[in-house]
SEBALUM-851050 format. One record per residue: residue in three letters; x, y, z of N, C-alpha, C in turn. Coordinates in steps of 0.1 Angstrom, whole numbers, plus 5000, padded with zeros to 4 digits. Example, Ala and Ser with C-alpha at 12.3 -4.5 7.8 and 13.67 -1.06 7.14 Angstrom:
2
ALA513249435078512349555078513249675078 SER512849785071513749895071512950005079 
***
This chain:
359
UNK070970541136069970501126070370551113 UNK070670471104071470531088070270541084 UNK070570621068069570681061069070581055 UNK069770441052069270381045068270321045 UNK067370291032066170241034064970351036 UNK065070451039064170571042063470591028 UNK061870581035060870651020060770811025 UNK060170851019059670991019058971031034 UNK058270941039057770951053058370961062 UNK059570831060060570861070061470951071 UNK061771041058062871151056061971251064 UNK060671241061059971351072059971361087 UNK059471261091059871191106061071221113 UNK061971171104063971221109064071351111 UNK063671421102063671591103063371641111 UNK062271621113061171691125061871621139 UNK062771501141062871481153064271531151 UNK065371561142066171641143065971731144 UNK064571891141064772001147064072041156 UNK063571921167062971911178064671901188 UNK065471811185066771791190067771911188 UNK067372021175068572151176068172291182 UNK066572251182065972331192066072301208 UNK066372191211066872171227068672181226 UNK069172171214070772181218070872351217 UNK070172431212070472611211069772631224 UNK068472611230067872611243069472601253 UNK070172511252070872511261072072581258 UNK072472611247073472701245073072851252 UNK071872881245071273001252071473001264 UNK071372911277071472911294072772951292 UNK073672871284074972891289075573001285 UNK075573071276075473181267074473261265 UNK073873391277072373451274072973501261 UNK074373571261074673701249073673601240 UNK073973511235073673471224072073441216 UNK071673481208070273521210069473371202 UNK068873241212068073141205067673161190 UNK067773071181067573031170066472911174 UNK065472971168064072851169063972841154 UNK063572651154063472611140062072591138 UNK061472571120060572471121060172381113 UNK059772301112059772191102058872201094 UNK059172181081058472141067058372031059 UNK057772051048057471941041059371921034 UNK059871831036060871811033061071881014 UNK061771951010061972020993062971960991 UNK063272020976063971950965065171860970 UNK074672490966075872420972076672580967 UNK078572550985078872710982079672700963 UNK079072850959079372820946080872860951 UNK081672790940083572820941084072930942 UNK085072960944085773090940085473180950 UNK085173300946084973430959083773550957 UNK082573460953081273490949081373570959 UNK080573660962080473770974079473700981 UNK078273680975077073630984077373510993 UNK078473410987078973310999080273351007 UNK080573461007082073481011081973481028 UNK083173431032082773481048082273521052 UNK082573681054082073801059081773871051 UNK082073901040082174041031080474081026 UNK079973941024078373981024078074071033 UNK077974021045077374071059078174201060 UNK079674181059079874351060079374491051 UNK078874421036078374501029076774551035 UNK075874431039074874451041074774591056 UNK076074591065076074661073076474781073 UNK076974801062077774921057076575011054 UNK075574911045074374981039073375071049 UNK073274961060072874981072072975121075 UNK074375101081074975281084074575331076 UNK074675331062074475441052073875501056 UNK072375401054071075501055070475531068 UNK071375561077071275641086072275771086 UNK073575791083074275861081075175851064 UNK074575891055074475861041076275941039 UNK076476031041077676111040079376041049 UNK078475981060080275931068080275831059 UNK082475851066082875711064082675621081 UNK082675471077082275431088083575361091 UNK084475291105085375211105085075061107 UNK085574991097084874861094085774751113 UNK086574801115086674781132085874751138 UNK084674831137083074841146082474721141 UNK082574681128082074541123082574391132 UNK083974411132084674271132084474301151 UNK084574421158084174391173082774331176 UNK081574441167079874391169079674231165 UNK080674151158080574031156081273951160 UNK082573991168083373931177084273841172 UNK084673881159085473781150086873831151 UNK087373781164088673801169089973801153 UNK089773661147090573641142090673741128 UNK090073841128089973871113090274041113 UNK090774071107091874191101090774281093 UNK090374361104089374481102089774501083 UNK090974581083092074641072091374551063 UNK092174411063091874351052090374361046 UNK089274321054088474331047087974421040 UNK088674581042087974701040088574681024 UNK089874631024090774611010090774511001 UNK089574391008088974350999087874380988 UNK087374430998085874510992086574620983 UNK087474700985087674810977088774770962 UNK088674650965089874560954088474500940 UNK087474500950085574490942085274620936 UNK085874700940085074820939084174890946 UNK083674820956082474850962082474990976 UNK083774970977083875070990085275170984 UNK084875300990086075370994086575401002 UNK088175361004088775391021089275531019 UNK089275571033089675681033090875711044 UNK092275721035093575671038093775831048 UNK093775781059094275911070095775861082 UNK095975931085096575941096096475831106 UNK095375831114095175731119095075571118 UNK095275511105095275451099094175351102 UNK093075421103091775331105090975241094 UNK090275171091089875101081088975211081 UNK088575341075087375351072086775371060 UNK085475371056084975311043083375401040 UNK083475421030082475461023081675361011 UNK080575341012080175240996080175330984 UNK080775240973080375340963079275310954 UNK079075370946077875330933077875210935 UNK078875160934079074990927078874910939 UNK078875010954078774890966077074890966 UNK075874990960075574980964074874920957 UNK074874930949074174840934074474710937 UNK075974650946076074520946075174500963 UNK074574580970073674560977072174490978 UNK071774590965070874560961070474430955 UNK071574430947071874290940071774140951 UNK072374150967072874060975070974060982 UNK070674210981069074170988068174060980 UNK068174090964067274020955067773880955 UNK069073880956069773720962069073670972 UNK068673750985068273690991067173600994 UNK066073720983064873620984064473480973 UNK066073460967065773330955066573220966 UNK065173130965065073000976065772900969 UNK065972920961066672780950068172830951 UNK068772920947069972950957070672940969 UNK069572970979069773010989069872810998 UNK069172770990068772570993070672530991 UNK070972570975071772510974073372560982 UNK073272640989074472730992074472671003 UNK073572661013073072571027073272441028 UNK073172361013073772181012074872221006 UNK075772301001076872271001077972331012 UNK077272441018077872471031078272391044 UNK076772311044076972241054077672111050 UNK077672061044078671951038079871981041 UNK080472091037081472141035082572171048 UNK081372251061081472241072081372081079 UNK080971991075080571891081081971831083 UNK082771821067083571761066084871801076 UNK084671981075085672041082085972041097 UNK084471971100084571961116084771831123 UNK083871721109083971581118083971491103 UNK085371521094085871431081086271291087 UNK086371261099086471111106085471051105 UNK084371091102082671031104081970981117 UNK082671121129082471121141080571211142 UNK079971131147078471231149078771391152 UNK077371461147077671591152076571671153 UNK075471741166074771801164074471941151 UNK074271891139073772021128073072151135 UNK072772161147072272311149073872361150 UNK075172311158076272371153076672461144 UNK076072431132076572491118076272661120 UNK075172641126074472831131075372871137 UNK077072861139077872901143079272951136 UNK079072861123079972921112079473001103 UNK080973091097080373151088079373091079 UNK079573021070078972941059076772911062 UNK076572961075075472981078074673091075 UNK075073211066075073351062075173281046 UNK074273361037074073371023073673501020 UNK074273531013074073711008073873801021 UNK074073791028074473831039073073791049 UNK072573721046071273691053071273561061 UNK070673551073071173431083070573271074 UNK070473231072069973081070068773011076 UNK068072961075066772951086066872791092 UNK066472761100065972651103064872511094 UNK064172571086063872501076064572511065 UNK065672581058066272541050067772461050 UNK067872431065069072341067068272201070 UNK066872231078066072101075065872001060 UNK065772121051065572021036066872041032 UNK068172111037069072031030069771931034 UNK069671901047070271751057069171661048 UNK067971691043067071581042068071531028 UNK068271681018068871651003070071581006 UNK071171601016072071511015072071381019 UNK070871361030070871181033070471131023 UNK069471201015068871111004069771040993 UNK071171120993071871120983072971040992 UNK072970990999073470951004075370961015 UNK074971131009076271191013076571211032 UNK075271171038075271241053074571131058 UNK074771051068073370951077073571051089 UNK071670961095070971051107071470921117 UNK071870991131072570861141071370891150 UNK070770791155070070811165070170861181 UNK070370981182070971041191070071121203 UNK070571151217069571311220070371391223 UNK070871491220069871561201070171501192 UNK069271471185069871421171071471481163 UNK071771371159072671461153072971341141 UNK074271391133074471361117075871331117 UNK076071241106077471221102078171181089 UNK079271211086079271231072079671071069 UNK079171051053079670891046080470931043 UNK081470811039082270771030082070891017 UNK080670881010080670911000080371081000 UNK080171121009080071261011081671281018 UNK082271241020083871291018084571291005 UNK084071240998084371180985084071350978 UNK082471350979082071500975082571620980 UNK082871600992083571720997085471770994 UNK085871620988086871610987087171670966 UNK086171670966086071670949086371820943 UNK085471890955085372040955084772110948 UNK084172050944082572130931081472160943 UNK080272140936079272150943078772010947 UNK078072040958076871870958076071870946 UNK075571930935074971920929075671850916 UNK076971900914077971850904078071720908 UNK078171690922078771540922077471420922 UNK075971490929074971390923074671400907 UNK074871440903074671470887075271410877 UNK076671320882077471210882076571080873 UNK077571110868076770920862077370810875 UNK075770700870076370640882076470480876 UNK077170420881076970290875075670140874 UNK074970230886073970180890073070230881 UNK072670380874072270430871070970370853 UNK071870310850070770220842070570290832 UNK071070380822071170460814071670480800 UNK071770380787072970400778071770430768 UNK072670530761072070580748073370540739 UNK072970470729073570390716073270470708 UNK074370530701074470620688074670600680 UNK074570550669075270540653076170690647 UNK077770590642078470700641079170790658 UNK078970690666079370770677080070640684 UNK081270640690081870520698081670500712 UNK081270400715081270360730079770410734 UNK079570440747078070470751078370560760 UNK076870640757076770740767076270720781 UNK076570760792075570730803075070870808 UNK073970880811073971000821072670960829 UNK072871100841072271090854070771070852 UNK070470970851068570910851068570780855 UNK067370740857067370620858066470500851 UNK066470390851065170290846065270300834 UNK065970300820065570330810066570300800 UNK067070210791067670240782067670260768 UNK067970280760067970350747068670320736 UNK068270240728069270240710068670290704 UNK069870430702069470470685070470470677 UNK069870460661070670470649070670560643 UNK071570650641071270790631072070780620 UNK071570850611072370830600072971000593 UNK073771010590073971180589073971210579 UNK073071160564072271210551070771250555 UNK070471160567068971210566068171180584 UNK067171210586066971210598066271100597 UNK066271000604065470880610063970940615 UNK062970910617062170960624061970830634 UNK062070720632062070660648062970660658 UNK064070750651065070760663064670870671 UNK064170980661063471130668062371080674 UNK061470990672060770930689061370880696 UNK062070890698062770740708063870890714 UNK064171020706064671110712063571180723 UNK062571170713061471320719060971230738 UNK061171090734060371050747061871010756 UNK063271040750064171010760064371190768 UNK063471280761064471410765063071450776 UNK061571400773060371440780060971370793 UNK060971260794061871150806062671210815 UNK063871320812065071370811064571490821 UNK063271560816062671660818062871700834 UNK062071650845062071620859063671630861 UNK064671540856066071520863066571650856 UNK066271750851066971860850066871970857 UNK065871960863065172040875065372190866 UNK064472200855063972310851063572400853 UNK063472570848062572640858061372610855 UNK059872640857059172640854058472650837 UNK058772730834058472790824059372740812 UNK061072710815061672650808061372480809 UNK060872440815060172310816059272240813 UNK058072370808057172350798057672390783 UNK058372430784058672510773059372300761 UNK060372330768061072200769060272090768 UNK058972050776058371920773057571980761 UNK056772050760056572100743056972050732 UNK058372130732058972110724059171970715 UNK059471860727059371720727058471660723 UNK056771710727056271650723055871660708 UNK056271810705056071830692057071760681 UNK057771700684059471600682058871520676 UNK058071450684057571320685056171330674 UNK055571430677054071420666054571420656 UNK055071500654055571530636056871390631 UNK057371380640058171250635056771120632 UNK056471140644055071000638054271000623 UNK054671130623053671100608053971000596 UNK055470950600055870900589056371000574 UNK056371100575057171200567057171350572 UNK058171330583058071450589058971600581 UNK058671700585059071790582060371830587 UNK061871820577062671850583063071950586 UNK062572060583062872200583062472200601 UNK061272120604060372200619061072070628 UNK061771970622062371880633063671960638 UNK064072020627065372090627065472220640 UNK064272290635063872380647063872370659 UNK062672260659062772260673063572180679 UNK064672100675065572050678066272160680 UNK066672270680067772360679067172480690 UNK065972430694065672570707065772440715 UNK065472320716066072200730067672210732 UNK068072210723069872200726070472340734 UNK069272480727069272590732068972600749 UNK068372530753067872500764068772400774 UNK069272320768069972190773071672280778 UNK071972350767073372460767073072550775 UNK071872650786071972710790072672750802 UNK072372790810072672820819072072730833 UNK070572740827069772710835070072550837 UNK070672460826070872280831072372340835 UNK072672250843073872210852074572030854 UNK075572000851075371860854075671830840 UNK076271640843076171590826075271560819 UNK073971550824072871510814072571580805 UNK072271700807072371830796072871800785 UNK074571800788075471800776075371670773 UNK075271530775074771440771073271460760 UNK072271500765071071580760071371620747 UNK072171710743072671800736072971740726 UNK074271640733074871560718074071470711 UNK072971440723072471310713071371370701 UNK070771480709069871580702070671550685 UNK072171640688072671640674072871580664 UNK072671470674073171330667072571240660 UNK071271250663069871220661069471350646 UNK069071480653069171560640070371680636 UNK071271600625072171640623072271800618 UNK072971900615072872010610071572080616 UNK071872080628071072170640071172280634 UNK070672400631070672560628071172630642 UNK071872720646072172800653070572810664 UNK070372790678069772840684069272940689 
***
C-alpha cells in the first residue's frame, strides 16, 4: 500500500499499524534472543537528519562510549577504565577497543594511560566531561533528536534495502544510527519520522505482517545526495509554484513554498512601497515553511506585519522600513533557517529595500 494519496488520518492509521507490527517483529526477536531485552513502542499524534562529518552526538559509538565512561566515573571518579569492557558489554566484535580510546583522546576528551600492558585505558578529562554534559542537554532537544532519527533511518534504509526491497523498520533498533547523544531512540520518534519521510515522499508503507517500508526512487536520490533530508526537501521543486520577479535582478527566483506567485519591481533610488507589501505578505506566507523557533517566529511575523503597515500608508518611513527589514534578513541569515528559502528571503528582502543597515 504506497504512501500515495494519504491525508493526515491516514498517515495516522499506517503508523499505529506499523508499531503494532514492530512490536510483534521484537516480541519475536526477544523468543529467539532472550539476551536481548524487548523494545515496546507507542504511537502518537504523528509531528513535524545524521548531521555530516563526525559530530560526536551522531557518531557510532563514541557518544555511548562517552556516556559510559561518565558512568564509571561517578562511581570510581579516580580510575582509569579499559574501554575493552565497553566494546565486550556491547558485543561490537568488529571494533578496535584502541581506536576508539584514540579517537576520543584526538577530541580531547579522554586521557590514555600508555602502560605496559598496552590496554586502552582511559580517564575523561575537563573537556570529556563538559562534552558529557553537553551530549545529556542534547538529549533532551526533540527537534534534534527527530531530525537525526529521519536522517538515520533513511540512511540505513538505503544501506540495507537501496534495491527498494521491503523491510521491517523495528530492524533499525539494531544499528548504530538508532543512538543520538548517546541516548537510545524511542519508538515514537521513529514513528514520526517514517511518517516525515512518506509524506515527502522519500519512503512508501507496503502492506505487510509486520508492516514494513521501502525506499523510492526519490529517497535514493536523497540518500545518494548526502546532505540531510531536510536539505533535500527544502529543494525547490518544479511543481512547487513559486517565482518571485525582481527588477534589476535576471531570471526568477524559486523557493521551497507553495500556491503563490509574486512580481515585484524595485527600483534602487528609492523604495517602492507596494512592492514592500507584496514583500511583508510574501515573507508572513514564508513564516510556517521556515519552521521557526517559537519566539523567532513571532518575532518574524511582527516584523512583517509592521512592513506592511507602514508601507500602506502611502509615505512610509524609510529609516523604520530600513530597520526592520534588516532584523528579517537578520533572522533569515541565522542559524536558525536552513534550506534555500531563507537565502532566497534574504535576497529579495534586499532587493525590495535596498541599502539594508548591518543587522
Amino acid at each position: 500500500m504506497a504512501r500515495n494519496g494519504f491525508n493526515q488520518r491516514d498517515f495516522d492509521k499506517w503508523a499505529k499499524g506499523l508499531v503494532k507490527g514492530m512490536n510483534k517483529s521484537l516480541e519475536r526477536a526477544a523468543r529467539q534472543n532472550p539476551s536481548r531485552v524487548p523494545v515496546k513502542f507507542e504511537a502518537s499524534t504523528v509531528g513535524g537528519a545524521v548531521p555530516g562529518g563526525e559530530a560526536i552526538e551522531s557518531s557510532t559509538y563514541l557518544a555511548r562510549l562517552l556516556m559510559w565512561l561518565d558512568a564509571h566515573a561517578q562511581q570510581h571518579p579516580a580510575e582509569y577504565v579499559d574501554v575493552t569492557r565497553f566494546v565486550q558489554e556491547l558485543q561490537l566484535d568488529d571494533e578496535d577497543p584502541t581506536v576508539l580510546a584514540l579517537q576520543l583522546e584526538q577530541r580531547g576528551l579522554v586521557d590514555i594511560a600508555r602502560n605496559l600492558a598496552s590496554t586502552p585505558d582511559v580517564h575523561l578529562t575537563d573537556e570529556g566531561r563538559v562534552a558529557v554534559r553537553q551530549l545529556k542537554k542534547l538529549q533532551k532537544d526533540r527537534a534534534a533528536r527527530l531530525r537525526h532519527t529521519i536522517d538515520a533511518f533513511l540512511r540505513w534504509l538505503y544501506d540495507t534495502a537501496g534495491d527498494q526491497k521491503p523491510v521491517d523498520p523495528a530492524l533499525f533498533f539494531g544499528a548504530p544510527g538508532s543512538y543520538f547523544a548517546g541516548d537510545e531512540i524511542c519508538g515514537t520518534e521513529l514513528h514520526q519520522a517514517l511518517s516525515h519521510l512518506a509524506e515527502h515522499d522519500l519512503i512508501e508503507a507496503v502492506d505487510t505482517d509486520p508492516a514494513t517500508v521501502a525506499i523510492t526512487p526519490q529517497g535514493v536520490s536523497c540518500a545518494l545526495a548526502g546532505g540531510s533530508v531536510q536539505d533535500h526537501t527544502n529543494q525547490p521543486r518544479p511543481g512547487d509554484n513559486i517565482t518571485f520577479h525582481i527588477g534589476e535582478n535576471t531570471g526568477n527566483i524559486a523557493a521551497n513554498s507553495r500556491d503563490f506567485t509574486m512580481n515585484a519591481t524595485t527600483n534602487k533610488s528609492e523604495i517602492d512601497p507596494a512592492a514592500v507589501v507584496m514583500l511583508a505578505r510574501a515573507l508572513r506566507q514564508a513564516a510556517p515553511v521556515l519552521e521557526l523557533p517559537e519566539d523567532d517566529a513571532i518575532e518574524f511575523t511582527q516584523l512583517a506585519t509592521r512592513l506592511e503597515t507602514e508601507a500602506a500608508t502611502g509615505s512610509p518611513d524609510s529609516g523604520r522600513l530600513q530597520r526592520w527589514g534588516s532584523s528579517i534578513v537578520g533572522i533569515l541569515n541565522s542559524p536558525v533557517v536552513s534550506g534555500a528559502l531563507g537565502s532566497v528571503l534574504a535576497a529579495y528582502t534586499g532587493a525590495v529595500l535596498p541599502g539594508l543597515p548591518p543587522a
